[in-house]
C-alpha positions in Angstrom: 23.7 -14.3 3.8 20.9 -14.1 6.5 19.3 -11.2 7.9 18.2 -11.1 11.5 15.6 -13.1 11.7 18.1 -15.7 9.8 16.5 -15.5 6.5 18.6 -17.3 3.8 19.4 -15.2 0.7 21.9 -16.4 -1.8 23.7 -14.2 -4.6 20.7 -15.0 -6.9 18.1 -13.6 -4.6 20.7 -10.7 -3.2 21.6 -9.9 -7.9 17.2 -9.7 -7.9 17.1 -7.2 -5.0 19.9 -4.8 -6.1 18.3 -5.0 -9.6 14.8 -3.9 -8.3 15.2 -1.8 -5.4 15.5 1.3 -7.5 12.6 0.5 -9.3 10.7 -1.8 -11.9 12.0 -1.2 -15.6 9.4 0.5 -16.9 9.1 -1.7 -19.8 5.7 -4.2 -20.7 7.6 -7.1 -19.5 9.6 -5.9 -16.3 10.6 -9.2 -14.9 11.8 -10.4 -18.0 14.4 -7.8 -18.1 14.9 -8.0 -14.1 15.6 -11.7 -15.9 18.0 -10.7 -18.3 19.9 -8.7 -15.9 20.1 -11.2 -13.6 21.0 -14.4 -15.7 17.7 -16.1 -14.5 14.5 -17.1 -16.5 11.4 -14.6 -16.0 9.2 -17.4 -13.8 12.5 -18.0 -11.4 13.1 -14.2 -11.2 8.7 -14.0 -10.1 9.0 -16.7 -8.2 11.9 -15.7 -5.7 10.6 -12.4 -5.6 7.2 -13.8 -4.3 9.1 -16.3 -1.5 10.9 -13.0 -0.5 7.4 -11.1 0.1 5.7 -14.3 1.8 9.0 -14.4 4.4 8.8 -10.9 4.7 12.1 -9.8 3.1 10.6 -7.9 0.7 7.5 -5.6 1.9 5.4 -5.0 -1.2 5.7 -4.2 -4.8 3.6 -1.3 -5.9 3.6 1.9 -8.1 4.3 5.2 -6.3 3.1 8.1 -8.6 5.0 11.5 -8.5 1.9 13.2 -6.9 3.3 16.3 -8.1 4.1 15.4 -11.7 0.1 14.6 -11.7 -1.3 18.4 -10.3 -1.6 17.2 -6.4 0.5 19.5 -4.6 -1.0 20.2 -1.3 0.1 17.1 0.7 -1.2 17.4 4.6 -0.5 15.7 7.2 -3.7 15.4 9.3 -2.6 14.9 13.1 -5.0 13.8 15.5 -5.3 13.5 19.5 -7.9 10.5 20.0 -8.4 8.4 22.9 -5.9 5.6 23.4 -8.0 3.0 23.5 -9.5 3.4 20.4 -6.4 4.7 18.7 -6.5 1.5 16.3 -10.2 1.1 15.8 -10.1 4.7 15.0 -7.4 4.7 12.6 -8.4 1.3 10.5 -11.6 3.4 10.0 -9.4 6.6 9.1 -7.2 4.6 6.9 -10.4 3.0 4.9 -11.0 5.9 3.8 -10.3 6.8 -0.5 -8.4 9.6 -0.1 -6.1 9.2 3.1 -2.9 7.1 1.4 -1.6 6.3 4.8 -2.7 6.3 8.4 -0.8 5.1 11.2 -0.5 5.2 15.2 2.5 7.3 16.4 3.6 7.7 20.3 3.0 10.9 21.9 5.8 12.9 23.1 4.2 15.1 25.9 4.7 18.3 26.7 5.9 18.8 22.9 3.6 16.9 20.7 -0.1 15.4 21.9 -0.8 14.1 18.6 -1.3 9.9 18.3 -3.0 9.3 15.1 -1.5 10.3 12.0 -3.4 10.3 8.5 -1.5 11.8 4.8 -3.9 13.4 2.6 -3.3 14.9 -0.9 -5.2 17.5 -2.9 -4.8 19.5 -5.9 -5.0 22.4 -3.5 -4.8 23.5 0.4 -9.0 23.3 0.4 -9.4 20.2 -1.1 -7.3 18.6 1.2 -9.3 20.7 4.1 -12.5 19.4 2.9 -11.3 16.4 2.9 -9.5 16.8 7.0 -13.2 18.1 7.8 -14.3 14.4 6.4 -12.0 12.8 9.1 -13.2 15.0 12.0 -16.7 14.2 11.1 -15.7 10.3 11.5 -13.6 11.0 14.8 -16.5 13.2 16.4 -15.8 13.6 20.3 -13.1 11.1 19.8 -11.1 13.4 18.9 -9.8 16.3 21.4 -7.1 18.5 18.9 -5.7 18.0 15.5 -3.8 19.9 13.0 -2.7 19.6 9.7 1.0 20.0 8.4 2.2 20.7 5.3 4.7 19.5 3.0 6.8 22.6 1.9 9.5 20.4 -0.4 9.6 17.2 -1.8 12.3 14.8 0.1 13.7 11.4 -1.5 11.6 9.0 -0.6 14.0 5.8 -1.1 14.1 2.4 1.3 16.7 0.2 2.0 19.7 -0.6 -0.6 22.0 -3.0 -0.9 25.5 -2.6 -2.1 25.7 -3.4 -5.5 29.4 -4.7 -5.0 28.8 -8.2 -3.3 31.5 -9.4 -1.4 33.2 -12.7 -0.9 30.9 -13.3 2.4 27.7 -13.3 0.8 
């Protein structure tokens, strides 16, 4: 099977994706049971999944914490109108910060929404995460012309792309 930019996945490699795109086992030697489950050795099983991240097929692999299950359950976020042209140089320094867990460059949608530069911030509470807002105006100084914070009022699924775990005779 090939996806659109005619990447080459065979059952092995599509058997390793369904088994992990819900999740690593939570177990002390995960890709030894992603292994087992897949009738593949451990190494074979680490080293597909690394040619799938070097082509791009697979984005990362990384821990996502239930913020909330920890205490941190004021989650803002921080919108920002900033020049343009310095939208990115802006937001790499945004994004270096400790506490913003994701900062990206969004288009505007004028009248309704001026807003370009986009950077999540958690606290354990609304002023923590104001403080830490405060922090991000200080480094935008007259860059910035408006920003607001918004804040999350559920918690949503937060899942990305699955495969079918019924292959078919295609693949």
């Amino acid at each position: 099977m090939n996806d659109v930019r005619g990447i080459a996945l065979d059952a092995a490699d599509r058997r390793i994706v369904v088994a992990t795109q819900a999740g690593l086992p939570l177990t002390p030697e995960p890709y030894h049971a992603v292994a087992r489950a897949v009738g593949l050795a451990p190494e074979e099983v680490m080293r597909r999944l690394q040619r799938m991240l070097d082509l791009g097929v697979i984005r990362r692999i990384g821990a996502v914490p239930n913020h909330y299950a920890l205490g941190v359950r004021a989650n803002g976020m921080s919108v920002w109108d900033v020049d343009d042209a310095r939208v990115n140089e802006l937001g790499a320094r945004v994004g270096a910060l400790s506490f913003v867990s994701h900062c990206y460059h969004r288009p505007r949608v004028p009248p309704h929404w001026r807003y370009n530069l986009f950077a999540m911030v958690h606290g354990r509470e609304r002023g923590e995460v104001e403080v830490k807002v405060a922090e991000i105006a200080d480094l935008l100084g007259v860059a910035c012309r408006a920003q607001d914070v918004l804040y999350s009022t559920r918690i949503l699924k937060k899942t990305g792309l699955r495969i079918k775990t019924v292959l078919s005779a295609e693949c």
